[in-house]
Backbone as CSV, one residue per row, in Angstrom:
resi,resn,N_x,N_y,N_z,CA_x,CA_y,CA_z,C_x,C_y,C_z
1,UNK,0.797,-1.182,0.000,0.000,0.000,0.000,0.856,1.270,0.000
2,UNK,1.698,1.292,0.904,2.557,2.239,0.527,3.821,2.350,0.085
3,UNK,3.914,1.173,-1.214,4.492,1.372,-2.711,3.752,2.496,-3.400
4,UNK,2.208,1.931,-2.976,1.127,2.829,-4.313,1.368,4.302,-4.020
5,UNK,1.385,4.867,-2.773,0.891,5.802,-2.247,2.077,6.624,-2.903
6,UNK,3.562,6.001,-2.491,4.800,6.565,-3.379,4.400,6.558,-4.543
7,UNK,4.160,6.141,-5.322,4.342,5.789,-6.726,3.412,7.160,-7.065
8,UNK,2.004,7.085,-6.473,1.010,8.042,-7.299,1.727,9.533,-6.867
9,UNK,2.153,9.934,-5.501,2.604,11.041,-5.089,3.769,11.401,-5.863
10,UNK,4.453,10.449,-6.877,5.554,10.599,-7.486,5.275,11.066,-9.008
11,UNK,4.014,10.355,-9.124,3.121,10.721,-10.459,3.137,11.972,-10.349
12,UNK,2.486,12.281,-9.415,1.228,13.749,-9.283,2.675,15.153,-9.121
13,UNK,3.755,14.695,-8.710,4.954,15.599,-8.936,5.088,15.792,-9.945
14,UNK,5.555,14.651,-10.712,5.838,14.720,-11.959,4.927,15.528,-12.885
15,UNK,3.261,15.078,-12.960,2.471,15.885,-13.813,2.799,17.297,-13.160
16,UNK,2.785,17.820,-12.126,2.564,19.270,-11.682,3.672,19.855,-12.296
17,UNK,5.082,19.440,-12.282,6.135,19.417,-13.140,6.229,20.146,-14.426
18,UNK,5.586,19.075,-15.303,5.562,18.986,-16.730,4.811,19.820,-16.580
19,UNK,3.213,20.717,-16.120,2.339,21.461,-16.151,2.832,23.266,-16.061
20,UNK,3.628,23.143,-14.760,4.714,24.423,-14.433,5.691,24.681,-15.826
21,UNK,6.670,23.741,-16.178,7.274,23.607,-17.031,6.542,24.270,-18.657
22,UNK,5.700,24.035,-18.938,4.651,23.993,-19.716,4.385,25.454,-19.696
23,UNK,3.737,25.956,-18.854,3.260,27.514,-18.756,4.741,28.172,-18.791
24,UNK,5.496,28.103,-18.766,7.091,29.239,-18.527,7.307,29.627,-19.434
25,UNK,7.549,31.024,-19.847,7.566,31.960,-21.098,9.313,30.774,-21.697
26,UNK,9.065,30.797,-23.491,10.283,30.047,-24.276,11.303,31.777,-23.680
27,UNK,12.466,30.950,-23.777,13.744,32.415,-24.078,13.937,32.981,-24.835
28,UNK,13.919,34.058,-24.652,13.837,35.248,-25.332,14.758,34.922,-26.591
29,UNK,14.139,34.978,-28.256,15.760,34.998,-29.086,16.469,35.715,-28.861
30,UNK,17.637,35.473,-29.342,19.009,36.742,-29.277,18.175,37.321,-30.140
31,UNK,18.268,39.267,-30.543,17.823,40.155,-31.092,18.761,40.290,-32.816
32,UNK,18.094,39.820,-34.032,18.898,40.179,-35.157,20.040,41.220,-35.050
33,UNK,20.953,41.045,-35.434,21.721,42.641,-35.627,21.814,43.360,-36.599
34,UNK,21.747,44.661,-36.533,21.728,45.017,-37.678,22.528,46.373,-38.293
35,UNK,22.643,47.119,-39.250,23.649,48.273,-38.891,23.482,49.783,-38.514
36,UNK,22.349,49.614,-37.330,22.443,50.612,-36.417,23.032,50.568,-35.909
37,UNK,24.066,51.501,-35.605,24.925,52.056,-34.405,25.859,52.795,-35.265
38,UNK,27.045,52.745,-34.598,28.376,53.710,-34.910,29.425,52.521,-35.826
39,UNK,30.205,52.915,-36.817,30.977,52.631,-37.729,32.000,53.024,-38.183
40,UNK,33.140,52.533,-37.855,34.657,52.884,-38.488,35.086,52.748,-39.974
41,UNK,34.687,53.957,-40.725,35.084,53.335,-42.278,36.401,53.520,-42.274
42,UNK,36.852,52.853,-43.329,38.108,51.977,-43.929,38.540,53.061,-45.280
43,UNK,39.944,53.741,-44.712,40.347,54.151,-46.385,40.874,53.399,-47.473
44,UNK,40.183,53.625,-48.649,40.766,52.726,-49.612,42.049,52.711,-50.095
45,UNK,42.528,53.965,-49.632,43.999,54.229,-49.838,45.057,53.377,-49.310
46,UNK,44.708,53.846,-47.944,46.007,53.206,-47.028,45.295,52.170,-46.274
47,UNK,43.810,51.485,-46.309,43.311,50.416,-45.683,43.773,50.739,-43.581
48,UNK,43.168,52.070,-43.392,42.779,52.443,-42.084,41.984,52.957,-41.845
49,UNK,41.291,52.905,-40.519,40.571,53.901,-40.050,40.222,55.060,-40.008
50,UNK,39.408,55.418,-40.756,39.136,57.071,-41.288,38.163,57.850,-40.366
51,UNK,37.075,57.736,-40.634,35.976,58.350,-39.760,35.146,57.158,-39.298
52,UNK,34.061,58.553,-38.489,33.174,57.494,-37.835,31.636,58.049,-38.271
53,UNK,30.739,57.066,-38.982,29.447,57.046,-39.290,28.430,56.627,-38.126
54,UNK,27.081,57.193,-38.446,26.495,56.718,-36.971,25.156,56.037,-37.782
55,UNK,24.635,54.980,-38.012,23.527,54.560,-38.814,22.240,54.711,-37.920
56,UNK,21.220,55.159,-38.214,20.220,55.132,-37.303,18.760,55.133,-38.285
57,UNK,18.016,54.060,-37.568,16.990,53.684,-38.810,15.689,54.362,-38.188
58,UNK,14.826,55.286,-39.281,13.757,55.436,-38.979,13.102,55.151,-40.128
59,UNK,11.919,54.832,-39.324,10.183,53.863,-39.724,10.622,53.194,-40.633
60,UNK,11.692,52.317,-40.182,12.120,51.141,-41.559,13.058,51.058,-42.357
61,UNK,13.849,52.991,-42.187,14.401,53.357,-43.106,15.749,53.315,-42.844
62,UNK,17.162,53.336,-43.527,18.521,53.823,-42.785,18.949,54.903,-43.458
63,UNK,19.984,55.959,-41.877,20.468,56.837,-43.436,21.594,57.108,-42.119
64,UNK,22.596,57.560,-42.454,24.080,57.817,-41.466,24.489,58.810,-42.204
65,UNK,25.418,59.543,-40.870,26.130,60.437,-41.128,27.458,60.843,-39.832
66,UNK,28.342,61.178,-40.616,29.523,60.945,-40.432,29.589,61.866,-39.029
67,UNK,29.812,61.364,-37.862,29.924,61.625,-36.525,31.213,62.363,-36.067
68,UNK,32.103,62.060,-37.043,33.867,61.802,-36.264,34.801,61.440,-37.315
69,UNK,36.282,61.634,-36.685,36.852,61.913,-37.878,37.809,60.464,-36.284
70,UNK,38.865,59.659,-37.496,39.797,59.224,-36.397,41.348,59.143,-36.794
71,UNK,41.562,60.088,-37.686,42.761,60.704,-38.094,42.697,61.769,-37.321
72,UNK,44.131,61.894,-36.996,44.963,63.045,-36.018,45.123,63.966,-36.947
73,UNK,44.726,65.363,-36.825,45.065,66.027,-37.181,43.855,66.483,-38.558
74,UNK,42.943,65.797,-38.714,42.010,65.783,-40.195,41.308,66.948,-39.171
75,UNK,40.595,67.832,-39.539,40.151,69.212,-38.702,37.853,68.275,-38.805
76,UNK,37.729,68.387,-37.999,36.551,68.525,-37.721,35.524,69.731,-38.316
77,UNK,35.992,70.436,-38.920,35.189,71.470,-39.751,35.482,71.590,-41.024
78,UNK,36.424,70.462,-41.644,36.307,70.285,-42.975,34.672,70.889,-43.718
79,UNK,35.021,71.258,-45.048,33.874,71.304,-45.817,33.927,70.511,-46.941
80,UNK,32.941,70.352,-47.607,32.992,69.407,-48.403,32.615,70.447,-49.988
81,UNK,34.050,70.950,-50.696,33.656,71.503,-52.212,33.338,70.938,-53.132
82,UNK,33.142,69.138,-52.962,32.980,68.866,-54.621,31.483,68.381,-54.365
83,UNK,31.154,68.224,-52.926,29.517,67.520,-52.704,28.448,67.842,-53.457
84,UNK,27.736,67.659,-54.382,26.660,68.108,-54.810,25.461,68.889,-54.070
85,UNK,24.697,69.627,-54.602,23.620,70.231,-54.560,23.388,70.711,-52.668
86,UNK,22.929,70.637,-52.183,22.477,71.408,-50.787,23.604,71.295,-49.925
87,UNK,24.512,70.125,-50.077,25.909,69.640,-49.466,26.677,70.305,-49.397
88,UNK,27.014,70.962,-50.570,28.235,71.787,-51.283,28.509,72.835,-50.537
89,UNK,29.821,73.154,-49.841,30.413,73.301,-48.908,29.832,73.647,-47.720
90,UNK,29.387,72.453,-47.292,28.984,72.478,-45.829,29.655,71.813,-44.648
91,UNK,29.761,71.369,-43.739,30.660,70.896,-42.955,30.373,69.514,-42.968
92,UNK,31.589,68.558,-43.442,31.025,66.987,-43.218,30.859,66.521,-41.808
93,UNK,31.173,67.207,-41.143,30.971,66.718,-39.734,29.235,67.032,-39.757
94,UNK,28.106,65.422,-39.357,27.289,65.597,-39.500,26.734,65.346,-40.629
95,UNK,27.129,65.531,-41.607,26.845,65.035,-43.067,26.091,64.159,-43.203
96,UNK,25.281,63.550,-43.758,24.368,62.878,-44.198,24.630,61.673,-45.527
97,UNK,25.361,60.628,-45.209,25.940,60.539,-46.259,25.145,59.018,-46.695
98,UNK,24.633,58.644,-46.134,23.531,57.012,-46.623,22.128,57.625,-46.341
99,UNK,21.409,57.574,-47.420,19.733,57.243,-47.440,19.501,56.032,-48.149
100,UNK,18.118,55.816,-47.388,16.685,55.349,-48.187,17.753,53.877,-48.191
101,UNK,17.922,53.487,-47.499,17.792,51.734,-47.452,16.767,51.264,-46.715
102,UNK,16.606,50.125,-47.487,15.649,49.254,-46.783,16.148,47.944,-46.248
103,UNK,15.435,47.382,-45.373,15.918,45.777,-45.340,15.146,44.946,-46.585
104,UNK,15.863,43.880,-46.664,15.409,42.832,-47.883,15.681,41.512,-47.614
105,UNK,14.992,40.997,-46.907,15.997,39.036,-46.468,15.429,39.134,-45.109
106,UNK,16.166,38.261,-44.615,15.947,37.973,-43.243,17.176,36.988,-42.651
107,UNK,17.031,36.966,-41.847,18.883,36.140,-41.114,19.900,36.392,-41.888
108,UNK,20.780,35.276,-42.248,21.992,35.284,-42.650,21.823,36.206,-43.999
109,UNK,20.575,36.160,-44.951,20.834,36.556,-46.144,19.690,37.964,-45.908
110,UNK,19.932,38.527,-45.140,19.707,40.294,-44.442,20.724,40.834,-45.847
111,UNK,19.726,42.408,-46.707,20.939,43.248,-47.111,19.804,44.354,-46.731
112,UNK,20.464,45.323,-46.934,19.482,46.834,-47.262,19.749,47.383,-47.964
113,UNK,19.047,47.475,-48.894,19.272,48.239,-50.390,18.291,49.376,-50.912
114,UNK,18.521,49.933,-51.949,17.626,51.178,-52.273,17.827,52.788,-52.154
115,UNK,18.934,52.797,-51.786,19.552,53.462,-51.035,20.646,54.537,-52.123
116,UNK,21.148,55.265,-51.196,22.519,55.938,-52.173,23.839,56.386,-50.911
117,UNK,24.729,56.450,-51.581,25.938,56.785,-50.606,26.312,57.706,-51.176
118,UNK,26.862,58.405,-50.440,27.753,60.146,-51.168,29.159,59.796,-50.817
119,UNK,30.272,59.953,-51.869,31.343,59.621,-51.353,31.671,61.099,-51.069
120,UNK,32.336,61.954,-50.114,32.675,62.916,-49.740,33.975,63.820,-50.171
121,UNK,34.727,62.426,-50.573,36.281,62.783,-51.283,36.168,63.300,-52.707
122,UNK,34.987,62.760,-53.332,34.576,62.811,-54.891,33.456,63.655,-55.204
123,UNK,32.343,63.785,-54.405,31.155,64.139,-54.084,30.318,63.490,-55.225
124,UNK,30.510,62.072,-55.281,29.854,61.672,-56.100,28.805,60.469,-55.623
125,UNK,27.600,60.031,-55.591,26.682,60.235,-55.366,26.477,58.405,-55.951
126,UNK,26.520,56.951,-55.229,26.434,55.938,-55.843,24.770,55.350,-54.978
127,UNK,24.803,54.481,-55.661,23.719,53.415,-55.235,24.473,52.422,-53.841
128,UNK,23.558,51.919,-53.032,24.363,51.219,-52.113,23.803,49.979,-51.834
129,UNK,24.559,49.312,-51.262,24.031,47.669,-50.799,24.763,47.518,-48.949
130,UNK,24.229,47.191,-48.196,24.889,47.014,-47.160,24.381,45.234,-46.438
131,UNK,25.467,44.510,-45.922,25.048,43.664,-45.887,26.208,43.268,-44.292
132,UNK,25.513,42.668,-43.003,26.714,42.456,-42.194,27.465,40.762,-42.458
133,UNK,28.457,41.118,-41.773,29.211,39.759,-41.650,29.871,39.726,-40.502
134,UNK,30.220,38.602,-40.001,31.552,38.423,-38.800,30.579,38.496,-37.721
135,UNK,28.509,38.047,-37.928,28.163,38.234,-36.705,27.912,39.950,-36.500
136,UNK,27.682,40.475,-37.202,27.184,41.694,-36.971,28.171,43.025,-36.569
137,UNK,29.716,42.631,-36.708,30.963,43.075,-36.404,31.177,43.787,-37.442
138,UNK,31.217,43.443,-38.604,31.575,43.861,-40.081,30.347,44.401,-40.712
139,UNK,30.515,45.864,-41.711,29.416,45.882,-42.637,29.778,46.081,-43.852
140,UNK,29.952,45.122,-44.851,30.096,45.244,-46.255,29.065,46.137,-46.700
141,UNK,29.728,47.346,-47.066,29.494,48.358,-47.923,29.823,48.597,-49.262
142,UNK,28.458,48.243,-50.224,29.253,48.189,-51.553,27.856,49.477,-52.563
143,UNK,28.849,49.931,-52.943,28.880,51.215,-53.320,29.123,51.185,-55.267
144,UNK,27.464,51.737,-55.886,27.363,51.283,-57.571,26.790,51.907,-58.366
145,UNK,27.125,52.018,-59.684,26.312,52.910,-60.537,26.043,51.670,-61.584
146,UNK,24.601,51.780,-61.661,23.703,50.981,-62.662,23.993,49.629,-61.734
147,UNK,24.487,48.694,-62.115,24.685,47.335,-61.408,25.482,46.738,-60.451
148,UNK,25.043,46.515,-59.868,26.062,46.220,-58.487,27.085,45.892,-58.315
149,UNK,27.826,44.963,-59.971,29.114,44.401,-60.541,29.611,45.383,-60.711
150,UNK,29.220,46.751,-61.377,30.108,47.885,-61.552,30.323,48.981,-60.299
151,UNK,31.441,48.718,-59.036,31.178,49.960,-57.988,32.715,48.888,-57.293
152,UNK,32.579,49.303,-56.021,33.600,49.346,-55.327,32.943,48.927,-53.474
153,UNK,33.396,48.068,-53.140,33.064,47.442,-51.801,34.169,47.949,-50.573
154,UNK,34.000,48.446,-49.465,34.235,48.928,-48.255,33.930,47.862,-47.150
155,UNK,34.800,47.224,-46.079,34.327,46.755,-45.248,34.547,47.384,-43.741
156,UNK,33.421,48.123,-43.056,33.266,49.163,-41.888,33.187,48.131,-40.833
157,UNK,34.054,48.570,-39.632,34.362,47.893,-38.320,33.342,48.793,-37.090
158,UNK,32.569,48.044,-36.905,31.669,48.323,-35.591,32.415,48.978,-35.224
159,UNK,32.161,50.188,-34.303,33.032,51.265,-33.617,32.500,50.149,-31.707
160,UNK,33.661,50.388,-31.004,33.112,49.835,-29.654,32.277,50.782,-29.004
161,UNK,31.466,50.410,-27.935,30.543,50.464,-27.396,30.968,51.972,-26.414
């Protein structure tokens, strides 16, 4: 008799168990990443650290602009003479230099496209693709006129926290 009495009281744990277990919110996913925040672009020249971009997305949208400079000595009130139209010599600090991306994908195959980049050195004015890698560390920045085969790719280092 009191085998049974164990046995069912061992049951009735167990179901209450599995029942508790059952109601408990799943864990939270890790949160996609994506390329909001701050960004160290890369000169194509000498392959270093140039400035710093700040990406910040509204209602869906991305557009950055250049926060910081991380060359010694590059002056923070640069202007920009060759920038086109409302740009044209205004101070790149602040600059506005990515619109109008969108996202397109989802997980690994995430890009945001639709978009345009202003190069600041040229003031010339491309189509853009941005896509992360390395885990959300890296943002391949590729930069095009007419097709995406014809332009030039940048890879920007997360600025730290």
């Amino acid at each position: 008799m009191n085998a049974i009495r164990i046995t069912l009281a061992s049951l009735l744990a167990a179901s209450l168990l599995i029942q508790v277990a059952a109601q408990a919110p799943a864990p939270a996913a890790a949160p996609e990443p994506t390329p909001v925040g701050k960004w160290h672009t890369i000169d194509d020249n000498d392959g270093k650290p140039r400035g710093v971009v700040e990406i910040i997305e509204k209602n869906g949208v991305l557009e950055g602009r250049i926060t910081g400079t991380l060359r010694a000595g590059e002056s923070l009130d640069a202007v920009c003479e060759v920038c086109p139209g409302d740009r044209k010599g205004k101070k790149m600090l602040g600059m506005m230099i990515l619109s109008g991306l969108k996202k397109e994908g989802q997980g690994a195959n995430a890009a945001w496209t639709g978009g345009e980049i202003l190069d600041p050195d040229n003031g010339k004015l491309y189509r853009v693709k941005l896509e992360l890698e390395n885990g959300g560390r890296t943002l391949k920045v590729r930069g095009y006129i007419g097709f995406s085969l014809l332009g030039r790719t940048q890879r920007w280092q997360r600025a730290p926290n």
